[in-house]
C-alpha positions in Angstrom: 39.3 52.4 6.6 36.9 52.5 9.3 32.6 51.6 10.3 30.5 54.5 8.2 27.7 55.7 9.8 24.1 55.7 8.2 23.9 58.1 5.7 26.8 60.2 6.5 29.8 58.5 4.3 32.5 61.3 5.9 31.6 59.9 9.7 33.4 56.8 10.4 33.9 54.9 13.7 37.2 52.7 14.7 39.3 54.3 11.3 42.6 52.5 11.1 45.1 52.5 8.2 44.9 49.8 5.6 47.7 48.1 6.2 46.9 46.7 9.7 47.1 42.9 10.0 43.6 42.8 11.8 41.7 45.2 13.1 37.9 44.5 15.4 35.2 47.0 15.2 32.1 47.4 17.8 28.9 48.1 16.5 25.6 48.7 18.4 23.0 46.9 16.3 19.3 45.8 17.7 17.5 43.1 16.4 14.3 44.4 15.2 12.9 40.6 14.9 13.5 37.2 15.3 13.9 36.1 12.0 15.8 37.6 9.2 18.9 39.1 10.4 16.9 42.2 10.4 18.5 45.1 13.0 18.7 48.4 13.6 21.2 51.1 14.5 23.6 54.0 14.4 25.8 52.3 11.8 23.2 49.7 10.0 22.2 50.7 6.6 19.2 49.3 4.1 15.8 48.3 4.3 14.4 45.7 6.4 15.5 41.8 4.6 18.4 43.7 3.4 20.7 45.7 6.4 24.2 46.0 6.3 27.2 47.8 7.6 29.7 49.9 5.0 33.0 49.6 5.6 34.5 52.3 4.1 37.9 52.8 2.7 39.6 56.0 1.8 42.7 58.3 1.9 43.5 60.9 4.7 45.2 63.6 3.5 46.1 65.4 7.0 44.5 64.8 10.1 40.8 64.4 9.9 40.5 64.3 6.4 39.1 61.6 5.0 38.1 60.8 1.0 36.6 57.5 0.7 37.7 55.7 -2.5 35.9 52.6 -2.0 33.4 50.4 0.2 32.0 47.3 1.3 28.6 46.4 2.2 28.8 43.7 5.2 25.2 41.7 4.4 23.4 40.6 7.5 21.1 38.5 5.0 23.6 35.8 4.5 23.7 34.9 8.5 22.7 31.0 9.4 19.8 31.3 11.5 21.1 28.9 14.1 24.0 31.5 14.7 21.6 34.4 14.5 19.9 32.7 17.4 22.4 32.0 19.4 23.3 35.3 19.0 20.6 36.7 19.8 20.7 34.5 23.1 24.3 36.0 23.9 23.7 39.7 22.6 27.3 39.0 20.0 27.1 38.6 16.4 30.9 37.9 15.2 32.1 38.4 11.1 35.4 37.3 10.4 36.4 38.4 6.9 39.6 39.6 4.6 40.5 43.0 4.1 41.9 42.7 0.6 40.5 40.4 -2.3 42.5 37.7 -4.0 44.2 40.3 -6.0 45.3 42.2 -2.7 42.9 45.3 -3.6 40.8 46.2 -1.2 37.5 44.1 -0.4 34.5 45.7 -2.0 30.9 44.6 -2.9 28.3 42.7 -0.8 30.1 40.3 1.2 27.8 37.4 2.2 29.3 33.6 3.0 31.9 32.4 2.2 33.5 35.5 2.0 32.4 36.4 5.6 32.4 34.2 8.3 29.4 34.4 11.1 29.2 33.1 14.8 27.6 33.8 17.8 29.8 35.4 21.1 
């Protein structure tokens, strides 16, 4: 599983294997306003009030293969505005969420609170 990039499902950053017990990813992401939660960048997907990041999950075959099976849409529209502010103020947005459902399958969907947790760095 691994970060998609916009628009290009087969390019993924910080790809790890599924069964990792956590696992932190980096992404670059500008805030296009103050209000919102509403940023651009490399690896932010949708339309202004409704950005996200995929995370994508998939199979590798051999090395640098990669056939995506399934995917989750990290919502930036569910972020508290005091902890979009105060990240803003220290330039890190943190979401703390499962990798699998309560089933153990892998987490798919739009995943706004309380399935991700948001805080300022």
């Amino acid at each position: 599983m691994g970060v998609q990039r916009k628009n290009k499902p087969g390019e993924l950053i910080g790809q790890v294997s599924a069964d990792v017990d956590s696992v932190i990813w980096e992404v670059e992401a500008l805030p296009v306003s103050s209000e919102g939660g509403d940023f651009r960048g490399p690896y932010i997907s949708g339309p202004p009030g409704g950005r996200f990041i995929y995370l994508a999950w998939g199979v590798v075959e051999e090395p640098g293969s990669f056939e995506m099976f399934r995917r989750a849409k990290v919502m930036f529209d569910g972020i508290p505005g005091e902890v979009l502010a105060a990240a803003q103020e220290s330039g890190v947005l943190v979401g703390r969420f499962g990798l699998t459902d309560p089933k153990g399958n892998p987490t798919c969907a739009a995943m706004r609170p309380p399935l991700i947790e948001w805080a300022s760095g």
